[in-house]
C-alpha positions as CSV (number, residue, x, y, z in Angstrom):
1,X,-12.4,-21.5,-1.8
2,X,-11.8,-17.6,-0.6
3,X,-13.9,-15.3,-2.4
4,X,-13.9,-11.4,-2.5
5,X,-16.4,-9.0,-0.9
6,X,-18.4,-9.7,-3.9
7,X,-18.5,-13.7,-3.5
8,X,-16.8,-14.1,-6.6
9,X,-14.0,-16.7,-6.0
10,X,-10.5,-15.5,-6.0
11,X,-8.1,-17.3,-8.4
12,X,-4.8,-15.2,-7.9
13,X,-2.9,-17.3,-5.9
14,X,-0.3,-14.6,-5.1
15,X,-3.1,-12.5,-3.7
16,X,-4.4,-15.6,-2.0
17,X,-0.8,-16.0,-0.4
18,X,-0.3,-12.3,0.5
19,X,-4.2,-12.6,2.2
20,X,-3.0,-16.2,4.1
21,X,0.7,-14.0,5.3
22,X,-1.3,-10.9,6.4
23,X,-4.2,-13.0,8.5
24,X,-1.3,-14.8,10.2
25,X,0.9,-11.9,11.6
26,X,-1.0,-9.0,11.3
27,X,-4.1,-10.1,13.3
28,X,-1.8,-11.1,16.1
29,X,-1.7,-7.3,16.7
30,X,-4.9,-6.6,15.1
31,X,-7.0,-8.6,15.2
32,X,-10.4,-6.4,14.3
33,X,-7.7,-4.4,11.7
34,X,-7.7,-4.5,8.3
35,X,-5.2,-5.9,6.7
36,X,-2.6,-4.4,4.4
37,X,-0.2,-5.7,1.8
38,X,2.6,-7.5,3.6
39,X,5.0,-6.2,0.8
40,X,3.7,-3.0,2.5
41,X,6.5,-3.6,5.7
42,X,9.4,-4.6,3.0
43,X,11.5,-1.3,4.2
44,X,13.1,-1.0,0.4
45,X,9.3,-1.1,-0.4
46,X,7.4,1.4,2.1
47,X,9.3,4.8,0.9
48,X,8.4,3.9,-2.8
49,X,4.8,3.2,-1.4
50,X,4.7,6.4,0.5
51,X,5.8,9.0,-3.0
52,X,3.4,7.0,-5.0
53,X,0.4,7.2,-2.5
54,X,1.1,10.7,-2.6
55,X,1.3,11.1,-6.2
56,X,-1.7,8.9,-6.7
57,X,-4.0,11.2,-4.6
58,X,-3.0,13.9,-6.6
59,X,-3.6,12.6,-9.8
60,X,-7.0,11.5,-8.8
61,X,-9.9,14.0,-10.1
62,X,-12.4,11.7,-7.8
63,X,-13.7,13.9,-4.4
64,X,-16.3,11.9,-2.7
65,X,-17.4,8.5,-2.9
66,X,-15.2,6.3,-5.0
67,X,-11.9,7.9,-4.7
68,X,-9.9,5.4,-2.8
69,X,-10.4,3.1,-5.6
70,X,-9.7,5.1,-8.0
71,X,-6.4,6.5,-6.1
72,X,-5.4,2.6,-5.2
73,X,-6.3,1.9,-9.0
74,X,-3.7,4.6,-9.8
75,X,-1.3,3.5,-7.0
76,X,-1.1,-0.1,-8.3
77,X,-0.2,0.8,-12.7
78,X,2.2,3.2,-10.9
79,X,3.7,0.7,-8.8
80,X,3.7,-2.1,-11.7
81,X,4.6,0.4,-15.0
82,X,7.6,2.3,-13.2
83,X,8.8,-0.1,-10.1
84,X,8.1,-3.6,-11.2
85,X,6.1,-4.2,-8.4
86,X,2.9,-5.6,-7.7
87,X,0.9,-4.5,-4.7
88,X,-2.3,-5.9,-4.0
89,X,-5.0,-2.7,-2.3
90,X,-7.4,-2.9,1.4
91,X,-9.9,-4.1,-1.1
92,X,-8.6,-7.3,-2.7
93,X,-6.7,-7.4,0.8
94,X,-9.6,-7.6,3.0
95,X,-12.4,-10.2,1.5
96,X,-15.1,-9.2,4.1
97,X,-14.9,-5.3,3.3
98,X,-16.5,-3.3,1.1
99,X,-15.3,0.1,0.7
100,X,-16.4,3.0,-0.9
């Protein structure tokens, strides 16, 4: 069973499809890279990414330690509430990494 940088099993199985897609084609160009959210390369996708990563680090009052979580936190209701779409951040992505 996959589990997250925590060792706490992962259950969502389309994160654990998204993780499965992303190991296949990403590491054959990367393979030391993290991986991202395939939906990420969709190109009706990555403008509406781009706006709301840039909104997101705006919104976020975090400087320091913490703040891409909190900015991928504020990315992903952004995404779901006004897009109807569900992205999955570097940190479920990558199941070896901890960031901070």
């Amino acid at each position: 069973m996959e589990t997250n940088a925590y060792g706490k099993p992962i259950r969502d199985r389309e994160l654990l499809r998204r993780i499965k897609r992303a190991r296949t084609y990403q590491c054959l160009n990367d393979p030391m890279g993290e991986l991202y959210d395939p939906i990420e390369d969709d190109p009706d996708i990555k403008p509406i990414l781009r706006v709301v990563e840039r909104r997101a680090e705006k919104e976020s009052p975090i400087v320091g330690m913490g703040r891409c979580h909190d900015v991928w936190g504020h990315m992903r209701r952004i995404l779901k509430t006004e897009h109807g779409i569900v992205w999955y951040p570097p940190s479920q992505m990558n199941t070896r990494i901890l960031f901070d």
